[in-house]
Every structure is written in structure tokens, then in C-alpha cells.
ROMARTOR-97407 format. One record per residue (C-alpha): x, y, z. Coordinates in steps of 0.05 Angstrom, whole numbers, padded with zeros to 5 digits, always signed. Layout:
XYZ;...
***
This chain:
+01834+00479-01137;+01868+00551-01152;+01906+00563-01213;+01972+00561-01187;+02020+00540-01244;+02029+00565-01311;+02017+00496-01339;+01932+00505-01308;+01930+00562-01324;+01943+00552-01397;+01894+00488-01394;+01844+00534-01369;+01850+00583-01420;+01841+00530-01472;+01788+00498-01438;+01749+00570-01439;+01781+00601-01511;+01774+00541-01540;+01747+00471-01540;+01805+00439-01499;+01862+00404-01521;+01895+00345-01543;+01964+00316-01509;+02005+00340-01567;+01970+00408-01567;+01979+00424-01495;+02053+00413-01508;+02056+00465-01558;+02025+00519-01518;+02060+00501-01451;+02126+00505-01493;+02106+00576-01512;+02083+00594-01451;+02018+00635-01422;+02038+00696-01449;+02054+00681-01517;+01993+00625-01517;+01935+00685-01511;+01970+00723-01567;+01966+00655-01616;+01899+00644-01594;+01886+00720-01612;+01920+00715-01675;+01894+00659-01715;+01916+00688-01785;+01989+00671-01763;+01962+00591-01755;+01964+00552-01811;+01898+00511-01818;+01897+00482-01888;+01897+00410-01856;+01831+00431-01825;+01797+00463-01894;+01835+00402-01938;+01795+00358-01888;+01730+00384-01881;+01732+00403-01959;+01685+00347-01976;+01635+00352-01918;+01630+00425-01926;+01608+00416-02002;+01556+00371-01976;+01534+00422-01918;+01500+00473-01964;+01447+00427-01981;+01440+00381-01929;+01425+00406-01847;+01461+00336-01817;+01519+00355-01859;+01524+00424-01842;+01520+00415-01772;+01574+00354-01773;+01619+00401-01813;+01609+00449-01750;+01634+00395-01708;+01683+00374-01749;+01715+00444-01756;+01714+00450-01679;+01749+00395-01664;+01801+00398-01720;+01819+00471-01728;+01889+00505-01698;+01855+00565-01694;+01817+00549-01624;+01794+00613-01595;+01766+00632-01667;+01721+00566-01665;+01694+00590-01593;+01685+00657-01619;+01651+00638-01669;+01607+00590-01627;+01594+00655-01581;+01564+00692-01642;+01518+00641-01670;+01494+00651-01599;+01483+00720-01593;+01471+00730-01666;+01423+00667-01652;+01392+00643-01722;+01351+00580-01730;+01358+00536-01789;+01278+00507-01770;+01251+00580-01796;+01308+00605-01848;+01300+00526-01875;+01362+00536-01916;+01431+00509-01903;+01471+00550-01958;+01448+00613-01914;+01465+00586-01849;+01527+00564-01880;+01543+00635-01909;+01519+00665-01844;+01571+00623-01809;+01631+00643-01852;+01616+00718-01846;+01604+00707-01773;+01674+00674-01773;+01708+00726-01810;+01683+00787-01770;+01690+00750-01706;+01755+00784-01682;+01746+00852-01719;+01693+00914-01702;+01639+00896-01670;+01618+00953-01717;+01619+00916-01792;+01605+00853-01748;+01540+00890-01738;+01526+00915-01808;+01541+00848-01836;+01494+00804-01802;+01441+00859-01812;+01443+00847-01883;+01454+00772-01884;+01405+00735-01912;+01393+00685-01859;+01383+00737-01811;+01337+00772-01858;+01288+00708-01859;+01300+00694-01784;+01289+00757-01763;+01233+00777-01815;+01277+00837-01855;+01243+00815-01915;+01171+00831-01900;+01204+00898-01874;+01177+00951-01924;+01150+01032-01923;+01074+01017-01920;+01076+00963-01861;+01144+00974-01822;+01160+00910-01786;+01196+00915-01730;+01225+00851-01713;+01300+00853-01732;+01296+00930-01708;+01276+00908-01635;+01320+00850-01626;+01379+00892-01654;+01368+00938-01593;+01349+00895-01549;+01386+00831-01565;+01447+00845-01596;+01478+00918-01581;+01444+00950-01515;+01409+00906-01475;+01338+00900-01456;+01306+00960-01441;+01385+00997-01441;+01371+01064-01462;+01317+01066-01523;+01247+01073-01529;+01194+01040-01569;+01190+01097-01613;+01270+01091-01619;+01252+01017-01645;+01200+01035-01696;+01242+01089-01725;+01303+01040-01727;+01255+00995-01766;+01227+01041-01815;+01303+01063-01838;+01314+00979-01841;+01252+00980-01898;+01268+00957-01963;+01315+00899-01965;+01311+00827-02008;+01357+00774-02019;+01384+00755-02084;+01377+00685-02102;+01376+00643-02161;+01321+00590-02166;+01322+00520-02144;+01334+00466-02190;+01334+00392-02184;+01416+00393-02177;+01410+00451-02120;+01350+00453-02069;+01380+00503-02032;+01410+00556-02069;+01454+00601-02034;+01445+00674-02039;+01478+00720-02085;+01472+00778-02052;+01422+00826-02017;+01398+00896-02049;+01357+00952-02036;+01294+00966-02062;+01283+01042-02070;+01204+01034-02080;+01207+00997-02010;+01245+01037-01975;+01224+01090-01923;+01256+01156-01954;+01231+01203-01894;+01263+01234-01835;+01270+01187-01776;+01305+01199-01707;+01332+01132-01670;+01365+01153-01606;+01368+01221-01613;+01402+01220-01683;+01359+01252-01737;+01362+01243-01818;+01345+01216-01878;+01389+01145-01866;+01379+01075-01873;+01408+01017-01840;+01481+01028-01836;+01476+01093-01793;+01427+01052-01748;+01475+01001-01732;+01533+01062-01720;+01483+01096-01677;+01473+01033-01627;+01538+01006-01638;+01574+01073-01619;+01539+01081-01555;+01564+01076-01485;+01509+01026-01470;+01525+00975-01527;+01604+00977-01508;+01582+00950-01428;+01535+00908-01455;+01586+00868-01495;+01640+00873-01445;+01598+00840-01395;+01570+00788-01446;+01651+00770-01468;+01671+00773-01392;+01616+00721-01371;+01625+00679-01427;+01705+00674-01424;+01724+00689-01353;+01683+00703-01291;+01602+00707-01274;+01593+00776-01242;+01641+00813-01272;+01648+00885-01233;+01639+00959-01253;+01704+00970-01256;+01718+00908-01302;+01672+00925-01351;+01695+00990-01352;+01761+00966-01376;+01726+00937-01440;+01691+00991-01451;+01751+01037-01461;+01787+00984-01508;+01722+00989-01538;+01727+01061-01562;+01793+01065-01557;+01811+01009-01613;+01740+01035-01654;+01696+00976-01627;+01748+00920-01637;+01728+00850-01607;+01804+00820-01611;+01823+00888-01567;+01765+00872-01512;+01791+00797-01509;+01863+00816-01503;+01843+00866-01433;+01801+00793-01418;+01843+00735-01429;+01902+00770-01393;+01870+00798-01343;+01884+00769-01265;+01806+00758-01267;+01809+00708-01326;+01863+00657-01284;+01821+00683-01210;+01788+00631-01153;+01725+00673-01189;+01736+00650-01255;+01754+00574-01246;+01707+00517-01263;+01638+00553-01261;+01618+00552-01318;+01575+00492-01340;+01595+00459-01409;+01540+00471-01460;+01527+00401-01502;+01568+00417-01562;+01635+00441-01517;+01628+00381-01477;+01622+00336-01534;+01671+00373-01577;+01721+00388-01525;+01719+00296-01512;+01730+00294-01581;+01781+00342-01587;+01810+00306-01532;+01815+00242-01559;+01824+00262-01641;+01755+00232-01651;+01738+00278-01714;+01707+00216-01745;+01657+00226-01692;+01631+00292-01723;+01584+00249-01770;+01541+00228-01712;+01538+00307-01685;+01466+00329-01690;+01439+00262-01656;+01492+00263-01604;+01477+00346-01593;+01400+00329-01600;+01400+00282-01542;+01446+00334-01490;+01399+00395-01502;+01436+00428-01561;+01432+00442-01637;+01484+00476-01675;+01454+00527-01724;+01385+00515-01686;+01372+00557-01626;+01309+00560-01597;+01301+00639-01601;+01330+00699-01621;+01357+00702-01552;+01389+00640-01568;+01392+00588-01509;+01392+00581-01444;+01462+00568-01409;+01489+00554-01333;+01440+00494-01295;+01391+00494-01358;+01441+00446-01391;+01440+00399-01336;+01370+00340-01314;+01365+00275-01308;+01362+00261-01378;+01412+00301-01408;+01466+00276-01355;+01447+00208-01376;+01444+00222-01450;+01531+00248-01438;+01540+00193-01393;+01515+00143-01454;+01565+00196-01499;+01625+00182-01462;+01608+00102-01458;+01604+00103-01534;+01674+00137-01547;+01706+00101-01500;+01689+00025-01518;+01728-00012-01570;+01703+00008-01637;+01729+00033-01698;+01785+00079-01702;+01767+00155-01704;+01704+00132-01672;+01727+00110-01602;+01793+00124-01575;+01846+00056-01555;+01860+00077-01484;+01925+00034-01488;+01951+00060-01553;+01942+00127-01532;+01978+00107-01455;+02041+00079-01494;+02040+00139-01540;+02036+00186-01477;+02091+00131-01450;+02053+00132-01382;+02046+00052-01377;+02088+00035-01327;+02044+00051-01272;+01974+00060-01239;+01995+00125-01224;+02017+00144-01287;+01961+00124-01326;+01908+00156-01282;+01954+00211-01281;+01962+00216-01360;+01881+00213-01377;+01862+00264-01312;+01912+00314-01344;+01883+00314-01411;+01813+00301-01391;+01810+00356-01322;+01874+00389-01325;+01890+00334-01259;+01831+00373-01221;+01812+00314-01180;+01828+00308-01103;+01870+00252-01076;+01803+00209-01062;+01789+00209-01120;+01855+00189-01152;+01864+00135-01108;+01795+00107-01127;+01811+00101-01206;+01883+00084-01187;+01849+00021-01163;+01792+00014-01211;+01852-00010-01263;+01895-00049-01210;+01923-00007-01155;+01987+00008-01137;+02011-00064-01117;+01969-00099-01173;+01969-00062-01236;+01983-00095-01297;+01977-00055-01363;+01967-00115-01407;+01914-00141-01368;+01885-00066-01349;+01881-00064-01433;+01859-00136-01443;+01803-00124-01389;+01776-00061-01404;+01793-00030-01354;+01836+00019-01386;+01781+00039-01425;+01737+00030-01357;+01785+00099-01323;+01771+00140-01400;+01694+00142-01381;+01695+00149-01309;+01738+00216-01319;+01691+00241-01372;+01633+00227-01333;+01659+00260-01263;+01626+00328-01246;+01694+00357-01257;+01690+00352-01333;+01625+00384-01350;+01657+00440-01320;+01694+00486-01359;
***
């Protein structure tokens, strides 16, 4: 199915800048238009999210010292926040700036790694850099801390290089890496000790330790001085290599598989051009005739947490949030615990006989009748939607929100009848039967939907 009206191509944009949408939601950007939609999705300072902080306030004081609360929080935040594309964005970073809560065995650092992750998402790629260099949770991830002048460790060095800025192999040597890492020497966190009250402290602050630090000349990609970590991360992150090695990384994730020279070549000028600025390379992106292309649509395979959170974004399920890490477990995926610094494993990897089954039980939990917040009334929300008077306008009304209507008349017909057909349908008796809730689960467990 191509892209052919604004009103697709705005749920497809949400679908890949964000975590879906609710009815009321789609409204508002359809209103607006495609046009003015990227720029709010680009612009979330200009969104007011209070509702979203007032509501997660009491989770989130909970999630620095307990790991089921900081990952529902996650959850939570995802599918509650007006500031979509900065969720996703965010999402994409704890991916490529993969750090797992198993090793760093502190949730006030994965916390604080997730705010400043969040805060530099949209700015230069640059301080982005810097930041999580120096951020404790990285640090114990990544080793930084056992990084000092008489026994270099490498560890952060080569996954900085090869991970994060130039791509495996892109241009640097091993040599370039041991440098890199002698120049990262010398760096502890600042922490205040546990007590009975707080088991997991959070940081308060990192610092350089001169004694620990390599003083002496080093020479990192050509660049030679006295320096320490800072002009390591502006040598990679100023380099041709690092700028097409994120463009192709943001193209992927957002818009098409394969992007071409000539694509990432676009990015890479914003790149430069706008001083390494992420919000910059998503603009050229997300407006792009790629982004709404027969190339770009319905490719991608939905990773466990953007299928679940994009159902219960859906439906307004936050309640559901609570039940997060089991429900992620199950499907393949942990917030805030990837398996590797190369974080996980995306496209078919998400998809076997067990985790297929483990969404299909999911969507069968949110859609029987249950407690409100933590399964959705199919009929309420119909006669809300006011798309009760027929079968067609019920199926209609849930394949819209749940596929953007990407379903072929086959199919349609099939559900039309599952709840009554044509002739037959009854909406009292559709509710009163279950079959209302019966149409809910078979469009979030069609092929379609795990597609994004």
C-alpha cells in the first residue's frame, strides 16, 4: 500500500518518530498537517508535557532505586509524553549508546544516563559525545574507571571508534585506539556512600585524577598533543567518516533500509554545516521524499518495547507500564538492558515462534475485559470514536488507529464478519459477546502491525 494521502503519511511518520498514536492525537496532527507535524515533532520544547512529568513524578522517585520501576517509568514516559519523536530518539540512543543495567547494577546511573541522553538527543552530536563519555554509567559499562596511566584500558576507547562515531574498522588503527585510550586515563565517579535509606546512590559528579592521568604526547588520527578526552571525542566526531556513519544509522532507523550515497551525503553536509546537529540531520530525513517512499513503508520490524508501547499508546493503557519488564522480557527486549555494547539485534531477530506467541498472549491480555487503564473497553472507545452504527465502521475505526487502514479488502471483509457482517451486526450484542473486543486482538496480532 503506497503512501498516497497526507493523512498516511502523517500516520507513518508517527508510527516511525514516535510510538504511534492515539485517536485524539492523530487528529491534532492531521489538523496541522504533514508539514507543520515534522516541525512539532522536531521541536518538542514548544510542547507542553507537565501532564506527563506530574504523572510519572511518583514512579520516577521510585526508579532510582528500584530496576522494575525504572524500566516501567520508561514505559510509562513513552506512552504518555507529547513530545513523541524525542521518546524515539531517545530510545535510538540507549541503543547506540547501549548500556546495561546487569553490569553498571545501579538504577540512579541508568536513570541519570537517560536524562542526559534525553537532553542532548536533538543537539550536537558533538556534546552528545562528550557527555556520555563522562557519564558514570558508561564509565562502569564500558570500564573508564579501571582506565589509568600505568595499565591503559582500552575498552570505552575502542567502542567509541568503533561503536559509536566511525564504524567498524572506518578509518583508525589499533594504535589510533590505544592512544585514544591513554588520553581517556584518569577518570572516577563521585558518589556518596550507600546507606540503609539509599542503596543506590546516584552520582555526584565525575572528576579527573591528575596522578592517573596520562600527561604525555599522544596522536589519535593524525592529531598530535598533550589532550585528554574532550579533543578525542572532537577528533572522531569531526570527521567525515563519523558524519556518514550516523547519517546512515538515523536514515535506517527512521526511513528506509539501504539508504544511497547520495542520501547520506545529504546528512552529512547538514552535519557540518549546522556543527554536528542531530535535529538538522532529522529535518533533511523526515522531509525527505525517501521518508514517505514505496522504499520506506512498513519494513521495518517493531522491536518489543515499540510494539508494546505503540498498543498502549494506542489504547491509553499507561496503567499498563507497571507490568513492562515482564511483558518486554517475554518479546526479546529489556529497556536499560542490552545485551552488548553494540546493543541488540534488530530486523527478523525480533521475530520466532516464541516471541510471536509471547505478543500474541500481549495483545489477548489488553484486549479482554479487565480493569480500566489495564485493558481497553472496545465499545466505549467505538461510541467515543462514534463509529457504532456499522460493521464497517467499527472495523474501519480500530484498523485506522491500529494499521493506519493498511489491510486489503479480504481482510476487511473477514473481521467485518467476525463481529456480525454487514446484514447481521448488532453493536450491543458485538459488545455483550466479545466480539468487539474479539476484532481489537485480531488487528494487533495481524502481520501488518508488527510492522512499523
Amino acid at each position: 500500500m503506497a503512501l498516497t494521502t497526507e493523512r498516511q503519511r502523517i500516520q507513518h511518520l508517527l508510527r516511525r518518530a514516535g510510538f504511534g498514536y492515539n485517536a485524539s492525537e492523530l487528529d491534532e496532527y492531521v489538523l496541522i498537517g504533514l508539514k507543520a507535524s515534522v516541525e512539532r515533532l522536531l521541536s518538542p520544547e514548544r510542547v507542553d508535557d507537565r501532564a506527563a512529568d506530574e504523572a510519572l513524578a511518583g514512579l520516577r522517585a521510585k526508579a532510582s532505586e528500584d530496576r522494575g520501576a525504572l524500566t516501567a517509568w520508561w514505559q510509562m514516559r513513552m506512552v504518555l509524553s507529547r513530545r513523541p519523536l524525542l521518546e524515539k530518539l531517545t530510545f535510538y540512543w540507549h541503543d547506540h549508546w547501549a548500556t546495561g543495567i546487569r553490569k553498571v547494577n545501579n538504577p540512579a546511573f541508568m536513570l541519570a544516563q537517560n536524562d542526559t541522553i534525553r537532553a542532548g538527543a536533538l543537539g550536537r552530536f558533538s556534546d552528545l559525545a562528550l557527555a556520555i563519555t563522562r557519564d558514570p554509567a558508561m564509565m562502569v559499562w564500558l570500564d573508564s574507571t579501571s582506565n589509568i596511566v600505568r595499565a591503559p584500558n582500552e575498552n570505552y576507547a575502542r567502542e567509541l571508534m568503533e561503536l559509536f562515531t566511525l564504524g567498524e574498522g572506518n578509518g583508525y588503527t589499533e594504535k589510533d585506539v590505544y592512544e585514544a585510550a591513554r588520553a581517556l586515563t584518569g577518570w572516577r565517579i563521585l558518589q556518596d556512600k550507600p546507606t540503609t535509606e539509599v542503596r543506590f546512590p546516584a552520582a555526584t559528579g565525575v572528576a579527573l585524577t591528575r596522578s592517573q592521568h596520562d600527561t604525555g604526547i599522544k596522536t589519535v588520527l593524525g592529531v598530535t598533543g598533550h589532550f585528554a578526552d574532550e579533543t578525542v571525542v572532537d577528533i572522531v566526531t569531526s570527521r567525515r567518516e563519523c558524519a556518514e556513519y550516523l547519517g546512515r544509522r538515523l536514515w535506517q532507523f527512521f526511513a528506509v533500509p539501504e539508504p544511497t550515497a547520495e542520501m547520506v551525503e545529504r546528512t552529512t553536509r547538514v552535519y557540518f554545516e549546522s556543527d554536528t546537529c542531530v535535529r538538522d540531520m532529522l529535518r533533511v530525513i523526515l522531509t525527505s521524499e525517501e521518508m514517505y517512499s514505496d522504499a520506506a513503508y512498513r519494513w521495518r520490524i517493531k522491536s518489543p518495547v515499540e510494539y508494546i508501547t505503540q498498543a498502549l499508546r494506542s489504547l491509553d493503557l499507561s496503567d499498563r507500564a507497571g507490568q513492562a519488564m515482564r511483558e518486554q522480557r517475554v518479546q526479546g527486549q529489556v529497556l536499560f538492558d542490552p545485551p552488548s555494547p553494540a546493543g541488540w539485534d534488530w530486523g527478523e531477530a525480533w521475530i520466532n515462534s516464541n516471541t510471536l506467541l509471547a505478543r500474541a498472549n500481549f495483545a489477548n491480555n489488553i484486549t479482554l475485559r479487565g480493569k480500566p487503564g489495564q485493558t481497553v473497553d472496545v465499545a466505549a472507545w467505538l461510541r467515543e470514536r462514534r463509529a457504532t452504527g456499522s460493521a464497517a465502521a467499527a472495523v474501519d475505526a480500530v484498523l485506522d488507529l491500529v494499521v493506519g487502514g493498511d489491510v486489503d479488502a479480504g481482510t476487511r471483509a473477514l473481521l467485518m464478519d467476525h463481529i456480525g457482517g454487514p446484514l447481521h451486526y448488532d453493536f450491543a450484542q458485538a459488545s455483550k459477546s466479545g466480539a468487539l473486543q474479539g476484532l481489537l486482538y485480531l488487528a494487533l496480532t495481524m502481520p501488518v502491525a508488527h510492522l512499523a
